[in-house]
N, C-alpha and C positions, 0 to 999 in steps of 0.2 A: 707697632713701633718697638724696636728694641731698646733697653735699658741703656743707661752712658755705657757701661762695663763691654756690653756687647756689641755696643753702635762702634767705639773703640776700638775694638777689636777688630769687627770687619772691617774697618778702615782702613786702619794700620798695619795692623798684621796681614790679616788675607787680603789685603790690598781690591775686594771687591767693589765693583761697577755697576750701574743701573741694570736689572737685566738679569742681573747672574744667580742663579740657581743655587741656595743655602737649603742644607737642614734645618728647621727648627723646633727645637722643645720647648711645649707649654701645660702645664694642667696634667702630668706625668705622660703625655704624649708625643712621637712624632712626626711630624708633619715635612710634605717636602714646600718652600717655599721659593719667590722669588726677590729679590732686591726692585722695590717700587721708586723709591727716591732715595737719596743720600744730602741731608741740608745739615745747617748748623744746630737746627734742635736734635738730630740723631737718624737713625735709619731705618725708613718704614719699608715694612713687606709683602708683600701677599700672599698667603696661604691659596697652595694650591691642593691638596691632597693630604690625608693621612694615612702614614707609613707604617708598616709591620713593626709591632713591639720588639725589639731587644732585650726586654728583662727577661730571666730567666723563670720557669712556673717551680722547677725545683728553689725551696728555701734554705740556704747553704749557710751554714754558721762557723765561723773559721773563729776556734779557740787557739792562741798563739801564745804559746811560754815565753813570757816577754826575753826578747832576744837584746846584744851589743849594737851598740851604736846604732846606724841607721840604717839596720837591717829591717826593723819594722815598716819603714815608710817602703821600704821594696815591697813590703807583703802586703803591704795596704793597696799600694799602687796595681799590684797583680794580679788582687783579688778580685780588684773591681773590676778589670778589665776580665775577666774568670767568669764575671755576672753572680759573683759572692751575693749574699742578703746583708748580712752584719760581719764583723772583725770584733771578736772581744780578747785581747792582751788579758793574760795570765800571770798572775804571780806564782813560780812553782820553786819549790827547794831548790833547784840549782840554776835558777835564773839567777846572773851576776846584777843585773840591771835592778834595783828597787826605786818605784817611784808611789806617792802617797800626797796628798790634799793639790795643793795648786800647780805642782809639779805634773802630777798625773794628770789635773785636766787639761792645762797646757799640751802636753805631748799630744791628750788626744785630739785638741782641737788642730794640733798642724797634721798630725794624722789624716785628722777629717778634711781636712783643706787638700791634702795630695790626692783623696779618694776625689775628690771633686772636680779636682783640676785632670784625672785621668778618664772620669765621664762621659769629656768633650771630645776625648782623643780616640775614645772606645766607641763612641755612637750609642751609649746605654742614656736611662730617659733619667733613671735614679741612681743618685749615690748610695753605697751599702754604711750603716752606719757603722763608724769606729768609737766602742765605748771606752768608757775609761778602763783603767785595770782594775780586775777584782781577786782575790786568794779564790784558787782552789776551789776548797771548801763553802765558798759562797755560791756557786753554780749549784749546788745540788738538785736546788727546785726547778731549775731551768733543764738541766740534763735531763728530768724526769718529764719534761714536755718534749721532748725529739723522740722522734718517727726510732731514730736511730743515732747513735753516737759511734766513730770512727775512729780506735786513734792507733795509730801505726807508731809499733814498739821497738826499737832495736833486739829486743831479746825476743821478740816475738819467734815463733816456731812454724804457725800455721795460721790460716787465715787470711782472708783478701778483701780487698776491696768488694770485689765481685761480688762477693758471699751475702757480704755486708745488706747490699744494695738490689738483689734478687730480691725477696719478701716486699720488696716496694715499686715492683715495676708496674704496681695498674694503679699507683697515686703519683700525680705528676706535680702537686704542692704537698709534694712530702717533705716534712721539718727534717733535715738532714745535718748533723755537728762534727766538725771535723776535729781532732783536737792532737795539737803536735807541739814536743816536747823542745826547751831554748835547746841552747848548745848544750851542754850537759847531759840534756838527756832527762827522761822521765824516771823516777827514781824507782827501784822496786816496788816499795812504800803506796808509791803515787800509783802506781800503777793497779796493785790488791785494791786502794781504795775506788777506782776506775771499772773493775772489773765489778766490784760490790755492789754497784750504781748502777749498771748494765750495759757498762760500754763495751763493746766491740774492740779487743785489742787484735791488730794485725801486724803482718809485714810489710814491706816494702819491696822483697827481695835480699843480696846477700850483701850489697853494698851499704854502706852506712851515707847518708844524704847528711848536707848542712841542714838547718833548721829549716833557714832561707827556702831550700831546693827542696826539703820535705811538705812546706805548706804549697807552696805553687803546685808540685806535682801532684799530691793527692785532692787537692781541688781540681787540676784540670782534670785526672782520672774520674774521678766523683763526676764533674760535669758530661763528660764524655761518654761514659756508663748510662750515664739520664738522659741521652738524647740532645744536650742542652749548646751541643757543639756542632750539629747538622746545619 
């Protein structure tokens, strides 16, 4: 039996019939089903089969310089569809945007709400979590648990993706961090302390990317380099 939220939904929305052939996800699963009845306590199914996972075996961690307006909830929404693991929002020197106590958990809970509502629309079984923002300086210990840390520089010289992501092609739940600078840009500063840490500073090539168009594309290259878009 589906829940009101989704009995609702195939009702209303997808306007489905006795009969008619749904996905559905349970238990981080899924399954292809059918619509068994439609009454007023809601709408029962029948599982007919279980479907080839969608989650991705690569662990992708999308570090995001918190960005203007609602540019975030684009990165949120992208990632997931990208088969992202987590979103963690950065506070970095020339992030315009500062958020801290109820403010910040608020953004991330509508954050987390877009990553959820993009889910159903991507066919993925899990939402990627979106944490709250944290400084910089607070990842350290975290940066010190990835396979590999990525972060694509404007001042960058040399350096790729590729490079990156070679030493990891015979682990397929490889911890992988991407980490891309707001509008402004990653500051020198930030960058020495990045590299101190052992991150990976790369290009992009010679064009300078919005922030926005930096996290999407280096996730979908990242995914695509792993396999994880065949």
């Amino acid at each position: 039996m589906l829940n009101g939220e989704d009995s609702r939904h195939a009702v209303r929305v997808l306007r489905m019939s006795e009969g008619e052939a749904l996905e559905l996800i349970a238990d981080g699963k899924r399954y292809l089903a059918a619509v068994e009845s439609i009454g007023e306590d809601g709408v029962r199914v029948r599982v007919d089969h279980e479907l080839r996972s969608t989650e991705a075996a690569t662990r992708l961690t999308v570090y995001q310089g918190l960005p203007k307006a609602d540019k975030m909830e684009l990165i949120a929404q992208k990632a997931t569809e990208l088969g992202v693991h987590a979103v963690q929002p950065v506070a970095m020197e020339r992030s315009v945007v500062r958020l801290d106590g109820k403010d910040a958990q608020k953004k991330a809970e509508r954050w987390q709400k877009i990553a959820r509502e993009a889910v159903k629309q991507c066919a993925r079984v899990c939402a990627p979590e979106i944490r709250v923002p944290k400084k910089l300086s607070e990842l350290e210990g975290e940066f010190a648990e990835l396979d590999v840390l990525i972060v694509p520089w404007e001042d960058a010289r040399d350096g790729s993706v590729a490079d990156c992501l070679a030493p990891l092609s015979g682990k397929p739940d490889a911890k992988i961090g991407m980490l891309i600078g707001p509008e402004g840009g990653i500051s020198p500063k930030e960058a020495e302390w990045l590299a101190a840490h052992g991150a990976k500073l790369v290009t992009l090539g010679p064009r300078i990317l919005r922030t926005e168009t930096a996290a999407v594309c280096t996730a979908a290259v990242i995914m695509a380099l792993r396999g994880e878009m065949q």
